[in-house]
C-alpha positions as CSV (number, residue, x, y, z in Angstrom):
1,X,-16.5,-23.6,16.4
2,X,-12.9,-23.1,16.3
3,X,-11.5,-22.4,13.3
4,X,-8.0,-24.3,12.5
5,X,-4.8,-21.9,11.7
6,X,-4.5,-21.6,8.0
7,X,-1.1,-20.5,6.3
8,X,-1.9,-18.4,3.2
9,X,0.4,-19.7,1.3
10,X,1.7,-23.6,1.8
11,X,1.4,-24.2,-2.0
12,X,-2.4,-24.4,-2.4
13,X,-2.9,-22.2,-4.7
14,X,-6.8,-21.8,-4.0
15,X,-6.0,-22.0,0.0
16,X,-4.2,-18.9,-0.1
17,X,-7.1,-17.3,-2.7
18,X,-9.5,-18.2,0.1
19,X,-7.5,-16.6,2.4
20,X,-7.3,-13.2,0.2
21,X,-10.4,-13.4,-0.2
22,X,-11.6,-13.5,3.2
23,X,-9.3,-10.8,4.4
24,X,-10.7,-8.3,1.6
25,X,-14.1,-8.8,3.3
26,X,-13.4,-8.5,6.9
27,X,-10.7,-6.8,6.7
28,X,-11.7,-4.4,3.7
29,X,-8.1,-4.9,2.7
30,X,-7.2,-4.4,-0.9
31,X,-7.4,-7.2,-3.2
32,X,-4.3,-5.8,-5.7
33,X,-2.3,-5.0,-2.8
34,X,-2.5,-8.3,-0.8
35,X,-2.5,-10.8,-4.0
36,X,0.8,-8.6,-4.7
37,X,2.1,-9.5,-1.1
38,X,1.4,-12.9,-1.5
39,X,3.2,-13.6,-5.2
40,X,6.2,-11.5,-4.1
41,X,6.7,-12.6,-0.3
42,X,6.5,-16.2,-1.3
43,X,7.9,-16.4,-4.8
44,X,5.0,-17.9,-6.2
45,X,6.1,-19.3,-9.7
46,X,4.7,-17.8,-12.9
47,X,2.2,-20.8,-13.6
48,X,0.3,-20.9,-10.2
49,X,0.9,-16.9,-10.0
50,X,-1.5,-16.8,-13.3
51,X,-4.2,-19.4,-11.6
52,X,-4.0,-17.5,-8.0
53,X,-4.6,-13.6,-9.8
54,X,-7.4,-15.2,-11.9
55,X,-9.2,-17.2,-8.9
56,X,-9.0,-14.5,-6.5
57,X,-10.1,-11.2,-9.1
58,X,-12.1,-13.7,-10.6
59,X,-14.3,-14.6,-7.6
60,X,-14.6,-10.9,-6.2
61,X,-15.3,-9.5,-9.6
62,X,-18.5,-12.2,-10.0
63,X,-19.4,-12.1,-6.3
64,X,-23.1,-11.2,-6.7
65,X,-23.6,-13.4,-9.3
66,X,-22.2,-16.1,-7.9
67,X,-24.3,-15.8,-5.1
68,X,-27.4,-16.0,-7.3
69,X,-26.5,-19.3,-8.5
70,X,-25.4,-20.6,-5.1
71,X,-28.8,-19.4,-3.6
72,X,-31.6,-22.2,-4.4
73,X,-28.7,-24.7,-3.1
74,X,-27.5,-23.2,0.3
75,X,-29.9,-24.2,3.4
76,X,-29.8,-22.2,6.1
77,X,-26.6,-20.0,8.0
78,X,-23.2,-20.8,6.7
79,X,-20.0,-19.7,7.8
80,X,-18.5,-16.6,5.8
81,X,-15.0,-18.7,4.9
82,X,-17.4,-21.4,3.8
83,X,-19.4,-19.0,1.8
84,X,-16.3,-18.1,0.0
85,X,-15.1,-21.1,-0.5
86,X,-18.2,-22.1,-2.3
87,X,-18.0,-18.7,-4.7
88,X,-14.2,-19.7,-5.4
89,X,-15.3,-23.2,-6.1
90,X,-18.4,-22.4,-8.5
91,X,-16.3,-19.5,-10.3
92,X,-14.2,-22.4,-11.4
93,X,-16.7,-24.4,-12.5
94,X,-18.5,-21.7,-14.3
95,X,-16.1,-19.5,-15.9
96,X,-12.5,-21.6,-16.6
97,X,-12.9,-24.3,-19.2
98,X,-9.5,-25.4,-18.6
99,X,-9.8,-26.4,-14.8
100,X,-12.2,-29.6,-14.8
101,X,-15.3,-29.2,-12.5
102,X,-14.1,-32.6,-10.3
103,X,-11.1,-30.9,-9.3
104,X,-12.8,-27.9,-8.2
105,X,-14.9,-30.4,-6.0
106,X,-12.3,-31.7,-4.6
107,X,-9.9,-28.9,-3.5
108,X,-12.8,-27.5,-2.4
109,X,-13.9,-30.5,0.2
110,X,-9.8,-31.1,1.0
111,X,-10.1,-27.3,1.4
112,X,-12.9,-27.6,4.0
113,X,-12.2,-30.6,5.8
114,X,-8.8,-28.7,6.9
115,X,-10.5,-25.5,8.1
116,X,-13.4,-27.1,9.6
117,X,-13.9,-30.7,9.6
118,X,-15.9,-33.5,7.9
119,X,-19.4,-32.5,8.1
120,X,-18.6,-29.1,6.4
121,X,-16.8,-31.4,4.0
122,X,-20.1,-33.1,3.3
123,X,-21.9,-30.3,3.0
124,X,-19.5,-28.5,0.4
125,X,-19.7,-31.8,-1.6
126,X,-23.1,-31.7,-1.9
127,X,-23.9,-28.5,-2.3
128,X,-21.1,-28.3,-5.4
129,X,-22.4,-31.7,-6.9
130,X,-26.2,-30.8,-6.9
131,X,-25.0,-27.8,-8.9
132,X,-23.4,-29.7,-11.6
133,X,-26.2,-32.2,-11.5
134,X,-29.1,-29.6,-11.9
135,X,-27.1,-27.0,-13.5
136,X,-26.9,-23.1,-12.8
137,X,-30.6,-21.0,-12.8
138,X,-31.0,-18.9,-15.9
139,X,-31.2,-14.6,-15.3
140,X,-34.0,-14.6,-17.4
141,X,-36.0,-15.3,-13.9
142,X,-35.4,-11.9,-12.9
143,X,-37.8,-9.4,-14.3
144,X,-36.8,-6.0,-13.3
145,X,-34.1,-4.6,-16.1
146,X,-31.7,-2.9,-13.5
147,X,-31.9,-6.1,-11.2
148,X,-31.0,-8.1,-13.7
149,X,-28.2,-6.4,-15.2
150,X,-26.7,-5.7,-11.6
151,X,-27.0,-9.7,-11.0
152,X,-25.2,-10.1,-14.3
153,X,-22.4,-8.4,-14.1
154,X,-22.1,-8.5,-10.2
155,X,-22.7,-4.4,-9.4
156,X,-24.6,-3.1,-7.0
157,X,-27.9,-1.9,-7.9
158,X,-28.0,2.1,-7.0
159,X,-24.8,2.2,-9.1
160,X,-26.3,0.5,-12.3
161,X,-29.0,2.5,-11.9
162,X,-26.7,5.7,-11.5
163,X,-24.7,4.8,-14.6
164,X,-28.0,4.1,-16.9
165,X,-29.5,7.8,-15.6
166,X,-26.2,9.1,-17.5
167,X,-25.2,6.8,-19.7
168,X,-27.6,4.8,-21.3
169,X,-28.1,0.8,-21.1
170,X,-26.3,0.4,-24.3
171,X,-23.1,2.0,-23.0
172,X,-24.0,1.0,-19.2
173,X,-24.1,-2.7,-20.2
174,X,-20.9,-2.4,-22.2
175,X,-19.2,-0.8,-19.1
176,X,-20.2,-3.1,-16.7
177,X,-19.3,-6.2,-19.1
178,X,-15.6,-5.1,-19.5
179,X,-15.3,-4.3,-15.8
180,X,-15.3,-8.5,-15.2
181,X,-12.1,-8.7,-18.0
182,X,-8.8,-8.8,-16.8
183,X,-6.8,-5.9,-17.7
184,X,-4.4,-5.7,-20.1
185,X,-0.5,-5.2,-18.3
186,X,1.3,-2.0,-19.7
187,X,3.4,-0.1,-19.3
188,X,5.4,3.3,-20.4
189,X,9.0,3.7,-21.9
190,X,11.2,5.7,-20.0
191,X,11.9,7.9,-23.1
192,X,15.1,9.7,-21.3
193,X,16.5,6.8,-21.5
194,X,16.1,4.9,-24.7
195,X,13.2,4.7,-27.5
196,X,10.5,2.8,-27.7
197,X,12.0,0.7,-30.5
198,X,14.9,0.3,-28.3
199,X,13.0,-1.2,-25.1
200,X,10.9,-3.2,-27.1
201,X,14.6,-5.0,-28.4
202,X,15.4,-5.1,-24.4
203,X,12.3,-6.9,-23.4
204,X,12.7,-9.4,-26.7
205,X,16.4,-10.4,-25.3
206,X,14.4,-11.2,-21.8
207,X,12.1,-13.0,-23.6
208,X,9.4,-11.2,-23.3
209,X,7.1,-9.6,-25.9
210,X,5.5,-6.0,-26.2
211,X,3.9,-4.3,-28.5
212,X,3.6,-0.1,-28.9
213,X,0.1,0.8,-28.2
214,X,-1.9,2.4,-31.0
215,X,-3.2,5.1,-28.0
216,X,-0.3,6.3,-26.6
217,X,2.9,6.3,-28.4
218,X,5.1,6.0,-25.2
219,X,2.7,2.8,-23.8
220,X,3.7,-1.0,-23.9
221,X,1.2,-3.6,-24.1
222,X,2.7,-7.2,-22.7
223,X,2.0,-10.0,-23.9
224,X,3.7,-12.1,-21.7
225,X,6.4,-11.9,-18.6
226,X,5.3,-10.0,-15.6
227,X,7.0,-6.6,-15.6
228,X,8.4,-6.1,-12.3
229,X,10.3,-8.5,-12.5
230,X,12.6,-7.8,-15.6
231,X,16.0,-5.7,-16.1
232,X,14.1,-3.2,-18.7
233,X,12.3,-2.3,-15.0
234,X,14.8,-2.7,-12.4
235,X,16.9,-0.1,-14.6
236,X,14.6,2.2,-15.1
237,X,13.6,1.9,-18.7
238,X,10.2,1.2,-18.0
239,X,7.7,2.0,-15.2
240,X,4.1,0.0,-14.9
241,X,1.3,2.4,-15.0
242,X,-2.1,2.3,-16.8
243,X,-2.7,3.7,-20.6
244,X,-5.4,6.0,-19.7
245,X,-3.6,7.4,-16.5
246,X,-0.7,8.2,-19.0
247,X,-3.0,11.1,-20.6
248,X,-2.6,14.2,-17.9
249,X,0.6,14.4,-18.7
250,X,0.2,14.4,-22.4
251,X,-2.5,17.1,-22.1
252,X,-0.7,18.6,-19.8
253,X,2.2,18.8,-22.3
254,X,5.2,20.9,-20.2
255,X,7.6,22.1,-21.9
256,X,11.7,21.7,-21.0
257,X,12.3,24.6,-18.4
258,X,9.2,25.1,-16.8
259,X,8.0,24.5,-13.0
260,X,5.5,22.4,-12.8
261,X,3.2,21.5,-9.2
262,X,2.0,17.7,-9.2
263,X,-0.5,18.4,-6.3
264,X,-1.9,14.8,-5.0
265,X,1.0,13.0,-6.8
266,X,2.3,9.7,-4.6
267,X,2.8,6.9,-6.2
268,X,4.3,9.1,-8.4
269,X,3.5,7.4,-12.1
270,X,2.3,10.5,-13.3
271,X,5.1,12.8,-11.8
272,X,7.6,11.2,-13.6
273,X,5.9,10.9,-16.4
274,X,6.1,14.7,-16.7
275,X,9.5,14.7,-16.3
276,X,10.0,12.3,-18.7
277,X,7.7,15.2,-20.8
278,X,10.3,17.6,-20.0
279,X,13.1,15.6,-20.8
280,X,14.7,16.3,-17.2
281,X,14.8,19.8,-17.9
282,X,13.1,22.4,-15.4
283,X,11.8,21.5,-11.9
284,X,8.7,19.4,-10.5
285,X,7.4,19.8,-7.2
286,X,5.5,16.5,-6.2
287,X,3.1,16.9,-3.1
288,X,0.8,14.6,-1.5
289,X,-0.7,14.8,1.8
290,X,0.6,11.3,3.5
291,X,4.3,11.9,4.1
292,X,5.2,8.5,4.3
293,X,3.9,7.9,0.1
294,X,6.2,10.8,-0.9
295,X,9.1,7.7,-0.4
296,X,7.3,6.1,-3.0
297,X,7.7,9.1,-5.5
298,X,11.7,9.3,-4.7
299,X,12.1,5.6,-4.9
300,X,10.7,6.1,-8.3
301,X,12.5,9.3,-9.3
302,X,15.5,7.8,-8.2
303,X,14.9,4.5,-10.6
304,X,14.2,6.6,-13.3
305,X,17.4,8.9,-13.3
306,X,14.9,11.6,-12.5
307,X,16.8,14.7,-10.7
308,X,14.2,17.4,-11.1
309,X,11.4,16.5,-9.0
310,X,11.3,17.3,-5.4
311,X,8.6,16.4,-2.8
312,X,6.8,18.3,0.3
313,X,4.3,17.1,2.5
314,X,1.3,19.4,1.8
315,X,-2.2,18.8,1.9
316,X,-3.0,20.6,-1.4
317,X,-6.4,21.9,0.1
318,X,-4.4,24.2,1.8
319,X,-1.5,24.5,-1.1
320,X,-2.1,28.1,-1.2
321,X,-1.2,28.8,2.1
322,X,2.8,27.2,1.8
323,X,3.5,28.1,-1.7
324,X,3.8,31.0,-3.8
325,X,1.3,32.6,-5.6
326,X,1.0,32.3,-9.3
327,X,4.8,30.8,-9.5
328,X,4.0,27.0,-11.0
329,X,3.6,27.3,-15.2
330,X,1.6,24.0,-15.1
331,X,-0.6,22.6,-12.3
332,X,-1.6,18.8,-12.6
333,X,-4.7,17.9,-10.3
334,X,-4.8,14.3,-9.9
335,X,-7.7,14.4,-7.3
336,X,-8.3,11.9,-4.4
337,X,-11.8,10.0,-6.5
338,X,-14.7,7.2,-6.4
339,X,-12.2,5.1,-8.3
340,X,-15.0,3.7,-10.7
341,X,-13.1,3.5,-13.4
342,X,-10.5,1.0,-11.9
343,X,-13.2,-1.3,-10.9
344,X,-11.8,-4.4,-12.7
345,X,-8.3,-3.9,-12.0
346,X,-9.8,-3.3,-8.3
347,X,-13.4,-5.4,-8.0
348,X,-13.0,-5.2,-4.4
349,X,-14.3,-1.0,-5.2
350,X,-17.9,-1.9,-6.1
351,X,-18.8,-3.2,-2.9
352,X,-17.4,-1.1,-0.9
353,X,-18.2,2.3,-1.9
354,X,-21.5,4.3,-0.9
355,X,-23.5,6.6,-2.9
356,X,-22.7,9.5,0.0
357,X,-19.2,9.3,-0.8
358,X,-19.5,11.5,-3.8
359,X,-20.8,14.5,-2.1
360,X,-17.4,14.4,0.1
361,X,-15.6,13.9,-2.9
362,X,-16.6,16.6,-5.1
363,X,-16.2,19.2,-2.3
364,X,-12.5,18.1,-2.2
365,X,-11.8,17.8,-5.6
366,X,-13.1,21.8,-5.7
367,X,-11.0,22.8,-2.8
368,X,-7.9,21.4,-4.8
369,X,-8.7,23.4,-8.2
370,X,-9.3,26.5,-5.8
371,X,-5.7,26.2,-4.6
372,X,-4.3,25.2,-7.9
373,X,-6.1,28.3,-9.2
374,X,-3.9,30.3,-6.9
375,X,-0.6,29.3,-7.3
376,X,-0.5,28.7,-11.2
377,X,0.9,31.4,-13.2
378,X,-1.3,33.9,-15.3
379,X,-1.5,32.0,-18.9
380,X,-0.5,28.6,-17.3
381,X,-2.0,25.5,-17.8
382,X,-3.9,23.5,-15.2
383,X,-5.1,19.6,-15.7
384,X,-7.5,17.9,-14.0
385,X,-8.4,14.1,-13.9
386,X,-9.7,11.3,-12.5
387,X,-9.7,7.2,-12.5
388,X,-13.9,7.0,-12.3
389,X,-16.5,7.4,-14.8
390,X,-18.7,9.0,-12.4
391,X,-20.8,12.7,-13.8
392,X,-20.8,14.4,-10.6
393,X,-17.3,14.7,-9.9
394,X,-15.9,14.9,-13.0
395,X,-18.1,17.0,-15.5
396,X,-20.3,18.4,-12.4
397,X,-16.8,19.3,-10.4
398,X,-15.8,21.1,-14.1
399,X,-18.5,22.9,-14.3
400,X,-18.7,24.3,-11.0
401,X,-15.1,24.9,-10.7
402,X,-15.9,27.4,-13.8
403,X,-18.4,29.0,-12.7
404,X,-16.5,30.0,-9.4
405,X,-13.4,31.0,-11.4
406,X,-13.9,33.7,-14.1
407,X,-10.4,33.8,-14.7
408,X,-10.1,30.4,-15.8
409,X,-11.4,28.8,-19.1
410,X,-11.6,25.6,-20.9
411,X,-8.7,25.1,-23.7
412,X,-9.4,22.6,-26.2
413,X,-7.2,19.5,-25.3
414,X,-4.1,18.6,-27.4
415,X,-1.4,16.3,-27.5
416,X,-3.1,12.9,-27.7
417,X,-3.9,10.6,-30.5
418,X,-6.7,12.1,-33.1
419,X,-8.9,8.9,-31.9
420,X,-9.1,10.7,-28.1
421,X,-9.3,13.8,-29.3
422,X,-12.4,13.4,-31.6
423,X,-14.2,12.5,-27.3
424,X,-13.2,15.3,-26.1
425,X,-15.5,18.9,-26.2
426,X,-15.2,21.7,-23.9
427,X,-11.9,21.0,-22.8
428,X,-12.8,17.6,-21.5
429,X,-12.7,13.7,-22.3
430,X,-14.5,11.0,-21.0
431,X,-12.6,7.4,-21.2
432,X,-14.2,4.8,-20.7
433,X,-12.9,0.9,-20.0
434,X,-14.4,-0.7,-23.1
435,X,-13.3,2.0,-24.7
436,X,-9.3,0.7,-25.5
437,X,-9.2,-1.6,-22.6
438,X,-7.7,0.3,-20.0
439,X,-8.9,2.1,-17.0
440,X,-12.0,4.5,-17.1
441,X,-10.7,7.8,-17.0
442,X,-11.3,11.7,-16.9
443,X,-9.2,15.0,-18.0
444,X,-10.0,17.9,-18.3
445,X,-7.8,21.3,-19.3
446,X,-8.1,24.9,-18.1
447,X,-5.8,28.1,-19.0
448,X,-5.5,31.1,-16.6
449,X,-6.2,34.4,-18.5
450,X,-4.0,37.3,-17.5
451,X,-4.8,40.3,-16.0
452,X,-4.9,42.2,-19.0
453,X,-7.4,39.7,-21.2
454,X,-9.6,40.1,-18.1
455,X,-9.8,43.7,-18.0
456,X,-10.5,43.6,-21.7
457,X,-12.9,41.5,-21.3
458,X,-14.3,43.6,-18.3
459,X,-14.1,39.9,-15.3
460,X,-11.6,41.8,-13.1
């Protein structure tokens, strides 16, 4: 069968989700990225931007669940557009009160009679109506604990089963629940610039209201307006970045003067959040190993009024070998990860990644702390994190890091809110989404002990 040429967006709001969503499976394009390209390339007004964002993260985030309900009502091979278009369709009718199930039904079959034709119509009809005749099947059906949980909450499997061996159900389940809520927009105040008082009063004259977060002084919470989009951005007052990412640099903490080396730092959200740290004041080298992403960071800097951040093209696995030794007073370690802690803000994440991506991971993440090691000055500091909640490379990848590196050791981590620092032991902290409602997230904190501690303490 030929399929007809669809536009992804001719102002059909759930067209152009099908389309997304189709090009995130066979493409294994990026679900953020592309729903982004769509509201900004075609102006997509604020009322079907909402619908579109909650449809298509909607649908992806309850995938495998949606497939257990479809399954007793699909007969035999469908077409993959058609297998999406059914998810889209049920996620409607299941999860959002406010659209009515009949007009699901209905995009649904105009949907399909203009990518196929009348008998895939039919079949669309009926396979939608039989479900709001006989209703959804219950999870109770499925006996095994894991199973059913993974059904649940749409995970795969091997990763539930990962996250009980080391978290427990209790804080497993919680996890895995939040991971299907939309997450919360914020963003952080530019405090070079103005106070967080002040921006809040900048936003309120754009209509748009915020709220200071109880986590993080310097965070925003919207609760309306998309951010991007207002003068508070576009002059560099604000920049949009996640509350937990916002922590390296406050455990990082530099102070005005020093020279600091943000080793995997494009975008550049946390880069310029240390320089917002160091009030301008010092100098930031910002590295990354795709040249073309270190744009990104200037583009930032330069929105900002940032001057003291510069950017190189080095593969920090081999940092060592370009940059002087012990010469940086802080070292921030923002390493390449599973991303499991960004899984709601990128559901796309838990389908695609594999359990023997870890091992790769964790020998880079090591490779990175070897060369930050090297360069950082004796009594420096050096920060770690990640975005994933996964053992292995962020407790596993501590502890191994300090068993190779005597002259490194765990300092207690300061400079957060009494609440974060009552999680933290051994120099580390754990985040988790359900948490505050942000992104899962790891830090951890290491000082390097001079030559003469060590010979006192007989490691050199």
């Amino acid at each position: 069968m030929t399929k007809k040429k669809v536009q992804i967006w001719d102002g059909n709001v759930r067209d152009a989700a099908l389309t997304i969503l189709l090009a995130v499976d066979k493409n294994q394009a990026y679900s953020n990225l592309l729903l982004n390209q769509t509201i900004n390339k075609y102006n997509i007004d604020a009322k079907d931007r909402a619908l579109l964002t909650e449809i298509t993260y909607g649908t992806l985030q309850h995938k495998y669940t949606l497939d257990y309900y479809l399954e007793p009502f699909i007969r035999g091979n469908i077409d993959l557009w058609v297998r999406w278009l059914l998810r889209l369709s049920l996620y409607q009718i299941v999860y959002l009160s406010r659209v009515p199930d009949h007009a699901a039904v209905n995009e649904a079959v105009e949907i399909a009679k203009r990518r196929g034709h009348k008998g895939i119509a039919s079949t669309v009809n009926g396979i939608l109506r039989s479900i709001l005749r006989q209703g959804i099947r219950s999870t109770d059906e499925i006996k095994e604990p894991i199973k059913r949980l993974a059904i649940e909450t749409s995970h795969p499997e091997w990763l539930v089963e990962r996250f009980m061996e080391s978290y427990g159900i209790e804080k497993t389940t919680e996890m895995l629940l939040e991971n299907n809520v939309p997450p919360i927009q914020t963003v952080r105040v530019n405090t070079t610039k103005a106070t967080v008082k002040d921006v809040i009063r900048l936003l309120e004259e754009e209509g748009i209201t915020a709220k200071q977060s109880k986590v993080i002084p310097e965070c925003l919470h919207f609760v309306n307006g998309q951010a991007s989009r207002t003068k508070a951005f576009k002059e560099g007052y604000i920049t949009i970045q996640d509350e937990s990412s916002m922590m390296p640099a406050n455990v990082l903490n530099p102070q005005e003067g020093w020279r600091v080396l943000d080793m995997c730092a494009a975008p550049g959200g946390k880069t310029t959040h240390i320089a917002e740290k160091m009030k301008n004041e010092g100098s930031i080298l910002a590295t990354d190993l795709h040249p073309h992403k270190l744009d990104l960071i200037e583009e930032t800097s330069s929105r900002l009024g940032l001057n003291i951040i510069e950017t190189a093209p080095i593969d920090g696995r081999k940092a060592a070998d370009f940059l002087q030794k012990e010469s940086f007073d802080g070292v921030l370690v923002d390493a390449p990860c599973s991303g499991l802690g960004v899984m709601r803000r990128k559901p796309d994440i838990k389908y695609t990644k594999r359990e023997e991506d870890f091992e790769s991971l964790h020998e880079i993440q090591l490779k990175l702390l070897d060369n930050a090691v090297e360069v950082l000055k004796q009594g420096g500091r050096l920060v770690y994190s990640t975005c994933t909640v996964n053992v292995d490379e962020n407790e596993m990848t501590v502890k191994k890091f300090l068993a190779s590196h005597p002259e490194m050791e765990p300092v207690q981590i300061e400079n957060l809110p009494e609440l974060l620092l009552e999680r933290g032991q051994s120099g580390m902290l754990q985040v988790f989404p359900q948490d505050f409602g942000s992104d899962g997230f790891f830090v951890a904190s290491f000082r390097k002990k001079t030559d003469l501690e060590m010979a006192e303490k007989g490691e050199s």
